[in-house]
N, CA, C and O atoms as a Tinker XYZ file with bonds, in Angstrom:
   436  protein
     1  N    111.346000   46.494000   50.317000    73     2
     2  CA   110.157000   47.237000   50.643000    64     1     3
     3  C    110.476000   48.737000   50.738000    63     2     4     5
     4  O    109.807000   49.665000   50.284000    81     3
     5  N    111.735000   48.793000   51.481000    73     3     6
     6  CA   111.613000   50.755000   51.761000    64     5     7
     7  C    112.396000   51.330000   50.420000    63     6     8     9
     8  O    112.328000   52.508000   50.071000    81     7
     9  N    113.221000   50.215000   49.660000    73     7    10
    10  CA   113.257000   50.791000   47.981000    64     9    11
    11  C    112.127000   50.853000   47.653000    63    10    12    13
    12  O    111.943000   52.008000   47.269000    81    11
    13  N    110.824000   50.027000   47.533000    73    11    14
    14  CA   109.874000   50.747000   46.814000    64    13    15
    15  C    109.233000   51.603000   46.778000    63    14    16    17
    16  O    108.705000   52.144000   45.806000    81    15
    17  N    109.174000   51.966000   48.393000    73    15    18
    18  CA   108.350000   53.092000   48.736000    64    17    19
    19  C    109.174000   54.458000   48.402000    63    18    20    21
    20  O    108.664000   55.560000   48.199000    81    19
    21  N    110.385000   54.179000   48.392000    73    19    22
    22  CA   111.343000   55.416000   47.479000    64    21    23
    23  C    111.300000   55.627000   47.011000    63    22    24    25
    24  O    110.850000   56.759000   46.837000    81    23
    25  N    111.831000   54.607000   45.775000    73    23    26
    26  CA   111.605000   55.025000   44.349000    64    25    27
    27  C    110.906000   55.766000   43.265000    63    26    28    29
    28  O    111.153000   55.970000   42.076000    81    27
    29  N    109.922000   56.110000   44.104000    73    27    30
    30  CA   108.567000   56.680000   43.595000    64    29    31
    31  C    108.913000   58.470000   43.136000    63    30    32    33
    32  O    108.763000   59.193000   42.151000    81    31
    33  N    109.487000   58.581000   44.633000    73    31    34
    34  CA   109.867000   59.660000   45.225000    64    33    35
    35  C    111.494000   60.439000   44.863000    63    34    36    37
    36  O    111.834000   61.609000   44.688000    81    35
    37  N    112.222000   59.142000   44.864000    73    35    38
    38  CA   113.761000   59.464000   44.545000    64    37    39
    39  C    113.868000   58.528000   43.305000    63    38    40    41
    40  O    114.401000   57.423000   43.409000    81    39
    41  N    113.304000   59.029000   42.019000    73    39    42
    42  CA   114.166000   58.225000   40.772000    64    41    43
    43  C    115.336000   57.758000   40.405000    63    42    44    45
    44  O    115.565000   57.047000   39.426000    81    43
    45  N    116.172000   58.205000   41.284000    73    43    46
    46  CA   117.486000   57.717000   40.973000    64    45    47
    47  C    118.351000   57.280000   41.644000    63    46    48    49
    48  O    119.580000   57.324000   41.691000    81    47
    49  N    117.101000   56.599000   42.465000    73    47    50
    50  CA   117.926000   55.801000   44.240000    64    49    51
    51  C    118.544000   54.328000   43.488000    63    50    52    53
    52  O    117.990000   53.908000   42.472000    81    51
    53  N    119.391000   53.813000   43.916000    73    51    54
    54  CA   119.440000   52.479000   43.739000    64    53    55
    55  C    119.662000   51.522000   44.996000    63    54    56    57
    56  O    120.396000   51.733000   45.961000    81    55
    57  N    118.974000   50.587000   44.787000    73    55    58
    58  CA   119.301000   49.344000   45.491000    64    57    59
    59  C    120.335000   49.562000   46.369000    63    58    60    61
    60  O    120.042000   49.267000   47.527000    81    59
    61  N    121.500000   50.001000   46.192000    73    59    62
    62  CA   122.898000   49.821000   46.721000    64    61    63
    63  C    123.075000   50.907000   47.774000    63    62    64    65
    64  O    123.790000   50.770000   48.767000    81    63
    65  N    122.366000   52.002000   47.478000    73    63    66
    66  CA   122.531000   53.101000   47.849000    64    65    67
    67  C    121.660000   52.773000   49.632000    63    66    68    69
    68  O    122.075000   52.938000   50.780000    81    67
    69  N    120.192000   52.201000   49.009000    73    67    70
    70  CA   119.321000   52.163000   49.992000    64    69    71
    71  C    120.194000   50.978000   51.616000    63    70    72    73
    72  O    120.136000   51.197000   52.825000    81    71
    73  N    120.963000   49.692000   50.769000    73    71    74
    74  CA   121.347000   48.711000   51.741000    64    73    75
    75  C    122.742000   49.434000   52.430000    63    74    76    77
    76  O    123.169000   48.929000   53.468000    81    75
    77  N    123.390000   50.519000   51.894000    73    75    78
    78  CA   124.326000   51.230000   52.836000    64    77    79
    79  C    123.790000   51.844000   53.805000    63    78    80    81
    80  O    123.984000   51.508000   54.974000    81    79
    81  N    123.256000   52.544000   53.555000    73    79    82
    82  CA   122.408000   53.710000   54.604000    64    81    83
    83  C    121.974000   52.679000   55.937000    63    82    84    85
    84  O    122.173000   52.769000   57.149000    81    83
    85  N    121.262000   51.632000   55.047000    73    83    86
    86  CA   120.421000   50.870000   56.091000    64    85    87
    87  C    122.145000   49.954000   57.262000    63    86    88    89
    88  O    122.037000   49.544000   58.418000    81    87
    89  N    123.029000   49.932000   56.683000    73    87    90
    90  CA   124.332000   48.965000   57.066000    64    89    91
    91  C    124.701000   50.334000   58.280000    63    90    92    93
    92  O    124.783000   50.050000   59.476000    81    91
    93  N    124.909000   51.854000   57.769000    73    91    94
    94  CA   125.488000   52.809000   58.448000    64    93    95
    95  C    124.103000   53.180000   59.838000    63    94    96    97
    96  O    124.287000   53.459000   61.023000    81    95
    97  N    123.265000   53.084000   59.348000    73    95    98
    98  CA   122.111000   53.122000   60.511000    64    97    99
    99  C    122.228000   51.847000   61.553000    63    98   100   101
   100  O    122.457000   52.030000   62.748000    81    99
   101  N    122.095000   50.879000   61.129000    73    99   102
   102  CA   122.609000   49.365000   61.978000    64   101   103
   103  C    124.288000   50.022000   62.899000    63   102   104   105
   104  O    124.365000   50.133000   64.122000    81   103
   105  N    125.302000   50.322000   62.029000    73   103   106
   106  CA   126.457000   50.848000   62.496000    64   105   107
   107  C    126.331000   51.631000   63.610000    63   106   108   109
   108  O    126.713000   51.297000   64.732000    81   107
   109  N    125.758000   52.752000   63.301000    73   107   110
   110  CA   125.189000   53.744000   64.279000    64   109   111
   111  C    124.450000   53.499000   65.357000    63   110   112   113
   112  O    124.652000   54.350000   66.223000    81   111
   113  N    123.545000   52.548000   65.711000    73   111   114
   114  CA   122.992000   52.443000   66.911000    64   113   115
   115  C    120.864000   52.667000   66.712000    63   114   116   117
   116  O    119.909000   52.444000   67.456000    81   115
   117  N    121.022000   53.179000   65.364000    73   115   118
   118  CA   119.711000   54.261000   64.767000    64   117   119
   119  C    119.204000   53.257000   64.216000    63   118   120   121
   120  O    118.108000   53.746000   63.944000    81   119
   121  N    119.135000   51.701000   63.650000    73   119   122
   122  CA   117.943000   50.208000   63.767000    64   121   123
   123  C    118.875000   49.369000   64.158000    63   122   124   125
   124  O    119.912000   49.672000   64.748000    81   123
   125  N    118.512000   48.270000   63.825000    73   123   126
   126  CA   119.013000   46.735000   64.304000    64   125   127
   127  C    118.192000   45.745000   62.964000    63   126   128   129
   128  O    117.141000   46.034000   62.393000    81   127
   129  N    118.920000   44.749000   62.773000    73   127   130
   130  CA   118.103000   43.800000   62.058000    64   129   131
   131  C    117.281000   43.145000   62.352000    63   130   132   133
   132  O    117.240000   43.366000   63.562000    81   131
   133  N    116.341000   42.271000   62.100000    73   131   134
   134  CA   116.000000   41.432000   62.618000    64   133   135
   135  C    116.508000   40.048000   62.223000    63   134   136   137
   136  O    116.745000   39.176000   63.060000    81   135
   137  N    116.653000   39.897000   60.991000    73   135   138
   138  CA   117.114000   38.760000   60.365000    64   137   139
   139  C    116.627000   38.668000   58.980000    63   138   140   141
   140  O    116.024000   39.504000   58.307000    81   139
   141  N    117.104000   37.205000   58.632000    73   139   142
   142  CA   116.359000   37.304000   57.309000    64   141   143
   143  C    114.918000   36.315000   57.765000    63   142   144   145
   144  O    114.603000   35.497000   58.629000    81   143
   145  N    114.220000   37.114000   56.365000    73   143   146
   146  CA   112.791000   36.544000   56.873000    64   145   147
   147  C    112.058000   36.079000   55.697000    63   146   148   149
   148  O    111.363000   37.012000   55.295000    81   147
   149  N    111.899000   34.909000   54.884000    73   147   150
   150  CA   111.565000   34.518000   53.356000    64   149   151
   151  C    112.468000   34.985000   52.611000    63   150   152   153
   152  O    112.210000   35.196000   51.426000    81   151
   153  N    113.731000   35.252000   53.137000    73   151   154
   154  CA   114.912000   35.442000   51.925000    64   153   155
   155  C    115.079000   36.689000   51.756000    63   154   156   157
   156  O    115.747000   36.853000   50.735000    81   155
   157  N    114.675000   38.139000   52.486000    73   155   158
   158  CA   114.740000   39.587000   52.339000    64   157   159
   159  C    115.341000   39.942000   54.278000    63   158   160   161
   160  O    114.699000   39.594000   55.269000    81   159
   161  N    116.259000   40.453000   54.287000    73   159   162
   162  CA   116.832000   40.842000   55.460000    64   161   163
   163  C    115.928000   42.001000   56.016000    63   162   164   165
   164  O    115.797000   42.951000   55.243000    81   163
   165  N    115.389000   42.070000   57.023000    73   163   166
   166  CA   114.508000   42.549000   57.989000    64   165   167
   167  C    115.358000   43.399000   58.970000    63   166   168   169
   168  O    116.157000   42.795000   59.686000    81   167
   169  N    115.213000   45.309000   59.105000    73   167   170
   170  CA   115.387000   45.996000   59.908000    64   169   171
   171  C    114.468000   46.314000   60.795000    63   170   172   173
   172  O    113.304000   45.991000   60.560000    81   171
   173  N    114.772000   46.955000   61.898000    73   171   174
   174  CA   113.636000   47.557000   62.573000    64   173   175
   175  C    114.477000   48.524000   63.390000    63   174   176   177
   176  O    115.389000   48.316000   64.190000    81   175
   177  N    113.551000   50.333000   62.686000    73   175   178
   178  CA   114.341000   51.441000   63.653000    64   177   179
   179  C    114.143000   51.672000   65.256000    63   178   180   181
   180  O    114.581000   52.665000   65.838000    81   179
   181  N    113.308000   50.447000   65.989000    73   179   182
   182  CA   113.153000   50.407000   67.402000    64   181   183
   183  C    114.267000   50.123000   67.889000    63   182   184   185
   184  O    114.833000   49.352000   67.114000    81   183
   185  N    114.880000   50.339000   68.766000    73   183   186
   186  CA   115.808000   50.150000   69.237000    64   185   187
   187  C    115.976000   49.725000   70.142000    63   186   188   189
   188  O    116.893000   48.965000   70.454000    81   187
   189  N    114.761000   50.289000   71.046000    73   187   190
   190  CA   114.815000   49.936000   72.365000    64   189   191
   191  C    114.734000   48.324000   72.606000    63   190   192   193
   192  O    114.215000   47.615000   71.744000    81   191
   193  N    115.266000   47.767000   73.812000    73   191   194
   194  CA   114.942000   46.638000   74.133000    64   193   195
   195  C    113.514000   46.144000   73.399000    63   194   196   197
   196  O    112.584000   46.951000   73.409000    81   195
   197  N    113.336000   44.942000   72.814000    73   195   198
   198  CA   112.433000   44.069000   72.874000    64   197   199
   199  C    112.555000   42.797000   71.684000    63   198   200   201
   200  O    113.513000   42.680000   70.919000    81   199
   201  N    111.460000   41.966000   71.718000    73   199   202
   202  CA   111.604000   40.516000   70.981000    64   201   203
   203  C    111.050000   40.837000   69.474000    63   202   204   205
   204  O    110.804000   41.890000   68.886000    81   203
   205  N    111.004000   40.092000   69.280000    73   203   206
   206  CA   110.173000   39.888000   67.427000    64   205   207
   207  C    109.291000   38.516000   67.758000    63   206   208   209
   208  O    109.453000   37.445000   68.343000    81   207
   209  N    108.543000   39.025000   67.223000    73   207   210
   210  CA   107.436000   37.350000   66.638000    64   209   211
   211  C    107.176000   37.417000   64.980000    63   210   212   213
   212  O    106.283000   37.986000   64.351000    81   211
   213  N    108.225000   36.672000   64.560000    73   211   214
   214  CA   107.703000   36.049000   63.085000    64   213   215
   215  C    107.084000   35.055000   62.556000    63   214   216   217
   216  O    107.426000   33.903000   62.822000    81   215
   217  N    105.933000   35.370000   61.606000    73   215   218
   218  CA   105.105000   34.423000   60.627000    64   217   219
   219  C    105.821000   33.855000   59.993000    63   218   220   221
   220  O    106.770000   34.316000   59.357000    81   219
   221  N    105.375000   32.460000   60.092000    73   219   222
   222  CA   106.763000   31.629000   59.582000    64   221   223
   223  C    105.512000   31.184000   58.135000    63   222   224   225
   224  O    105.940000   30.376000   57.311000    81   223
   225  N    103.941000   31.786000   57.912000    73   223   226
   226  CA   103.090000   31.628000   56.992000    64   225   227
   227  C    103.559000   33.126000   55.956000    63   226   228   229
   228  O    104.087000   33.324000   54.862000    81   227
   229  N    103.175000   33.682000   56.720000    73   227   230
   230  CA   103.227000   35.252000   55.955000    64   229   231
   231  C    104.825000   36.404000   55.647000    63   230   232   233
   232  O    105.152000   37.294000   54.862000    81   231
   233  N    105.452000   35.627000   56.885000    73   231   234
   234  CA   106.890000   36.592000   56.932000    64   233   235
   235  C    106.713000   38.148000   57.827000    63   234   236   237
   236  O    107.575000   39.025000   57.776000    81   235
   237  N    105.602000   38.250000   58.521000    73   235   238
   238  CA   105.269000   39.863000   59.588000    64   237   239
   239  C    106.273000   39.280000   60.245000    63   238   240   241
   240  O    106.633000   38.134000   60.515000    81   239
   241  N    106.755000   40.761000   60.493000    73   239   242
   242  CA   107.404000   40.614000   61.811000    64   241   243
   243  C    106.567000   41.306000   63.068000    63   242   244   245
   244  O    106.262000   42.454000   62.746000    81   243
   245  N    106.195000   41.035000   64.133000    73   243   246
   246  CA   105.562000   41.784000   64.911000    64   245   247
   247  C    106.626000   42.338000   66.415000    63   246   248   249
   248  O    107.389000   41.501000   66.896000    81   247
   249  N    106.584000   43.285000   66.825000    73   247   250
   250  CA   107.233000   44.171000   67.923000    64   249   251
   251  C    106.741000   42.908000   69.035000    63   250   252   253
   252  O    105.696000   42.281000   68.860000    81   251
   253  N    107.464000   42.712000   69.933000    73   251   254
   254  CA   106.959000   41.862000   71.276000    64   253   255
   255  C    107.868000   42.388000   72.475000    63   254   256   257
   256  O    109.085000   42.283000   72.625000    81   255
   257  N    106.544000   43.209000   73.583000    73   255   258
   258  CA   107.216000   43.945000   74.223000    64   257   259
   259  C    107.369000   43.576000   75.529000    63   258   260   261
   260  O    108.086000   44.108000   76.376000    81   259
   261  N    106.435000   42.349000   75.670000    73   259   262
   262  CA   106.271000   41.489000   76.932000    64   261   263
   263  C    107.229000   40.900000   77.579000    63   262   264   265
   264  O    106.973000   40.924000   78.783000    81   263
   265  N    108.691000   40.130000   77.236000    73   263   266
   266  CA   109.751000   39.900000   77.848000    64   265   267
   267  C    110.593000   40.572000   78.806000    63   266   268   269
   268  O    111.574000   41.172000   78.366000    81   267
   269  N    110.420000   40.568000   79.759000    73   267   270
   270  CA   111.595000   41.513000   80.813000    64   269   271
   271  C    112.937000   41.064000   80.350000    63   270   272   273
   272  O    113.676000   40.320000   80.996000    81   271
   273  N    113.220000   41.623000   79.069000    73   271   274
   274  CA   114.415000   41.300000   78.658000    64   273   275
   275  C    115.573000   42.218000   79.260000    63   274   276   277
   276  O    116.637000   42.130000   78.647000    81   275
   277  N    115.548000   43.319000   80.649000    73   275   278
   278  CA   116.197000   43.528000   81.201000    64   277   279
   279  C    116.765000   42.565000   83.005000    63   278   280   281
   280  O    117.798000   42.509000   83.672000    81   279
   281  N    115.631000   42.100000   83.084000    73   279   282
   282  CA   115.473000   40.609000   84.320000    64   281   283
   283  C    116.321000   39.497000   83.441000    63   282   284   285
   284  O    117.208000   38.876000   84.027000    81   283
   285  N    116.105000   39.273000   82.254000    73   283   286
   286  CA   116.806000   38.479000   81.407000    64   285   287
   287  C    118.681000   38.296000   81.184000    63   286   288   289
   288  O    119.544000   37.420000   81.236000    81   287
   289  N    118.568000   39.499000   80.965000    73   287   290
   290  CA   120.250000   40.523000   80.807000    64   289   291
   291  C    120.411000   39.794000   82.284000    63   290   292   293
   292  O    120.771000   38.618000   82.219000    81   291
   293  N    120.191000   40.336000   83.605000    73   291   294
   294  CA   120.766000   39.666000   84.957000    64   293   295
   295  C    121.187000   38.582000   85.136000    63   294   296   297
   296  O    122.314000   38.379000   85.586000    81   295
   297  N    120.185000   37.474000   84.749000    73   295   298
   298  CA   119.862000   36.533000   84.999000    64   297   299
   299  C    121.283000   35.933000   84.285000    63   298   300   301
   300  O    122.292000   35.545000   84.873000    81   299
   301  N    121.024000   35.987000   82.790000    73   299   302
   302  CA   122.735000   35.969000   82.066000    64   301   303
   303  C    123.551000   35.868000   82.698000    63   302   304   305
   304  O    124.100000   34.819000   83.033000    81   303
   305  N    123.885000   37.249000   83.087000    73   303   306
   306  CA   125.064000   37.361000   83.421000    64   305   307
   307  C    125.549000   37.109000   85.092000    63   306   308   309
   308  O    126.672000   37.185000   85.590000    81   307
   309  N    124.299000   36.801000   85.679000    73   307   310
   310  CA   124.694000   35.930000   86.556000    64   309   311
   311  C    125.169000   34.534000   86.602000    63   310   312   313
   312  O    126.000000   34.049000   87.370000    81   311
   313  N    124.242000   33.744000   85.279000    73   311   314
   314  CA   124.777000   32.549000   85.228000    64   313   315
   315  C    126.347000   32.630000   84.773000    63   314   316   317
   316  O    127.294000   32.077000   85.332000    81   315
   317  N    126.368000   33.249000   83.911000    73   315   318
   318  CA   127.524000   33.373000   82.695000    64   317   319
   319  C    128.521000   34.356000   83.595000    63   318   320   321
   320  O    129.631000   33.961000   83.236000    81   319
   321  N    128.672000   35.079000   84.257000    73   319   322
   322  CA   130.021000   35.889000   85.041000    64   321   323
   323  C    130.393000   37.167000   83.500000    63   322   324   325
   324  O    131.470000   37.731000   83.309000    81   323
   325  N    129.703000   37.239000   83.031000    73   323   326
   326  CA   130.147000   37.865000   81.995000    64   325   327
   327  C    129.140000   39.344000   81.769000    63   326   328   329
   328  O    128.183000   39.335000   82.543000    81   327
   329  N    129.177000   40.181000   81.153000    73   327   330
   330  CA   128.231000   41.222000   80.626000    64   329   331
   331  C    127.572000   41.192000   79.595000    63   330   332   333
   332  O    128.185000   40.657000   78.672000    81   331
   333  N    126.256000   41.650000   79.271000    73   331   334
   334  CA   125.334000   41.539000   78.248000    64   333   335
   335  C    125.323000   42.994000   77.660000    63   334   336   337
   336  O    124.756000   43.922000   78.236000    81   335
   337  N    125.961000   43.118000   76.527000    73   335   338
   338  CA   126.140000   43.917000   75.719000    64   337   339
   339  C    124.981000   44.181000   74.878000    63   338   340   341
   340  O    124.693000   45.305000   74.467000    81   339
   341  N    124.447000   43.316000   74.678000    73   339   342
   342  CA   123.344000   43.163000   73.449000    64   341   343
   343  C    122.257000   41.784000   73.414000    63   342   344   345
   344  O    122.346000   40.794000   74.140000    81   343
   345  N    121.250000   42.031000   72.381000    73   343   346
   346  CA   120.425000   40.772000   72.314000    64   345   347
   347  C    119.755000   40.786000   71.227000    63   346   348   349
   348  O    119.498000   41.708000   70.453000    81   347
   349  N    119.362000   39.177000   71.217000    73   347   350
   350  CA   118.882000   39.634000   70.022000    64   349   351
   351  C    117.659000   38.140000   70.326000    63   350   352   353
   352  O    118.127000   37.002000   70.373000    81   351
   353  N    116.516000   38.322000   70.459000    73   351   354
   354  CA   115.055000   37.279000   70.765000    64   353   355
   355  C    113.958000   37.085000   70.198000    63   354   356   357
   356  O    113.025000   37.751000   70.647000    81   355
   357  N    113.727000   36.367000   69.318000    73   355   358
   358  CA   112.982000   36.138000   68.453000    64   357   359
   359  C    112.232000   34.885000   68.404000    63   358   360   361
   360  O    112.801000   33.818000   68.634000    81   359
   361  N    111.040000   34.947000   68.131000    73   359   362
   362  CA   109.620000   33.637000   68.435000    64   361   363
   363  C    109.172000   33.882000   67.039000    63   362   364   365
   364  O    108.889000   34.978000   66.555000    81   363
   365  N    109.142000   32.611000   66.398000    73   363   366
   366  CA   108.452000   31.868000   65.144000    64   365   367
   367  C    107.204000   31.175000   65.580000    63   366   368   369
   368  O    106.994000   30.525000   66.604000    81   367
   369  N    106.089000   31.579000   64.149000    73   367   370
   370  CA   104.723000   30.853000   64.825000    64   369   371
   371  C    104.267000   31.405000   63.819000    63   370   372   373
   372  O    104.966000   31.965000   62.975000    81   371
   373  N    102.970000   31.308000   63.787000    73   371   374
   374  CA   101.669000   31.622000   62.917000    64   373   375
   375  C    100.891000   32.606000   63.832000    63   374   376   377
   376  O    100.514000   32.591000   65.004000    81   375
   377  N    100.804000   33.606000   62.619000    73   375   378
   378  CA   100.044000   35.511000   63.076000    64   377   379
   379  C     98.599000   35.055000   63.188000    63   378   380   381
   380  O     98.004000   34.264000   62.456000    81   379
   381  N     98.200000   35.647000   64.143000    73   379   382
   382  CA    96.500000   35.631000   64.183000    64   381   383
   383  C     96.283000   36.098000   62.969000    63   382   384   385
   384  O     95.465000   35.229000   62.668000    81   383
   385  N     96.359000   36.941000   61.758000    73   383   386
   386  CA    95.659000   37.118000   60.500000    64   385   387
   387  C     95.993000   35.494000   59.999000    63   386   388   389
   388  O     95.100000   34.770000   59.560000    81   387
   389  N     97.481000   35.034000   60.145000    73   387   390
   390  CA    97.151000   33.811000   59.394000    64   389   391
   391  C     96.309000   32.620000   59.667000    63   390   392   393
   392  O     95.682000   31.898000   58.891000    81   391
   393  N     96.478000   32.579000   61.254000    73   391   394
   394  CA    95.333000   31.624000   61.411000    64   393   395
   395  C     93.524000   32.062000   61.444000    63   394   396   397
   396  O     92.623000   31.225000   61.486000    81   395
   397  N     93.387000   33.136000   61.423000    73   395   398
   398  CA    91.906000   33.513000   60.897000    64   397   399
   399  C     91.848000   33.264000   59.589000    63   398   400   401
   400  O     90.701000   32.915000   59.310000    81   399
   401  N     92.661000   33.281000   58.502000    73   399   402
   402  CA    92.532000   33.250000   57.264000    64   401   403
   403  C     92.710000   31.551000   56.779000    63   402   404   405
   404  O     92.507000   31.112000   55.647000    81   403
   405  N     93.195000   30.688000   58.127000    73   403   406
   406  CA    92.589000   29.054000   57.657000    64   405   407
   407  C     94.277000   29.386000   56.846000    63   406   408   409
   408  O     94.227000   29.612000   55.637000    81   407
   409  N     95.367000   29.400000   57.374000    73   407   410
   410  CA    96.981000   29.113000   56.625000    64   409   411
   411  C     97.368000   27.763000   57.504000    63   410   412   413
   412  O     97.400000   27.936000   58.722000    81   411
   413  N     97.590000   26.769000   57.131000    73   411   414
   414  CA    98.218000   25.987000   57.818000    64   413   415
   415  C     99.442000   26.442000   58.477000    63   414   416   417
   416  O    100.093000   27.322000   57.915000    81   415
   417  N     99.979000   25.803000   59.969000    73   415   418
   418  CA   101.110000   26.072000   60.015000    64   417   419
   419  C    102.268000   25.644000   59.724000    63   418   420   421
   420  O    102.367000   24.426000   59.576000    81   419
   421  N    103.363000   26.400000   59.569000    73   419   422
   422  CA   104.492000   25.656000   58.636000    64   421   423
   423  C    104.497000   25.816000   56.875000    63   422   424   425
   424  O    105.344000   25.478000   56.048000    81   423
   425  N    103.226000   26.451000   56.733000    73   423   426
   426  CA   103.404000   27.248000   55.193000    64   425   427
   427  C    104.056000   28.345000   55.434000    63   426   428   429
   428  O    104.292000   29.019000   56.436000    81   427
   429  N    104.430000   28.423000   53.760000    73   427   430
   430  CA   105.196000   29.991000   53.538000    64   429   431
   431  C    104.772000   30.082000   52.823000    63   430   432   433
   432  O    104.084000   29.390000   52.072000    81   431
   433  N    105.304000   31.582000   52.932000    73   431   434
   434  CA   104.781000   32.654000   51.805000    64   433   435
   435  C    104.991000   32.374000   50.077000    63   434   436
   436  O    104.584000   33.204000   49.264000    81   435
């Protein structure tokens, strides 16, 4: 997706060029992945704490900011005796566009 919206712009970007940048930004602290999502690996430059909700019909990823995923981190590492460095929380389901649009769930894209 963000090759295409390039390409337009930078004729002589390639593919390879675009998945480094995106590897040295992940490196850096500047996105995070989300995963793969219908077979295309999913960034997101938020950084801050929070979840994902993916269409397991359409492939959106949506921001989910509702988790006290810092009450969460405690809770961890109270059970666990250990420190929470990182996270990573993610919910699969069907997007309100897909279920207004009548998608069964458990289709894909």
């Amino acid at each position: 997706m963000l090759y295409a919206r390039l390409k337009g712009e930078f004729p002589d970007l390639s593919l390879g060029t675009v998945y480094r940048n995106l590897a040295v930004f992940v490196a850096d602290g500047d996105a995070v992945t989300v995963g793969t999502v219908n077979g295309q690996e999913r960034y997101d430059a938020d950084t801050a704490p929070h979840a994902h909700f993916i269409c397991t019909c359409c492939g959106r990823v949506l921001d989910v900011c509702s988790p006290d995923l810092a009450g969460m981190d405690r809770e961890i590492e109270a059970e666990t005796g250990g420190v929470v460095t990182s996270r990573s929380l993610s919910f699969s389901g069907t997007c309100a566009g897909c279920l207004a649009s009548g998608w069964a769930k458990g289709d894909t894209a």
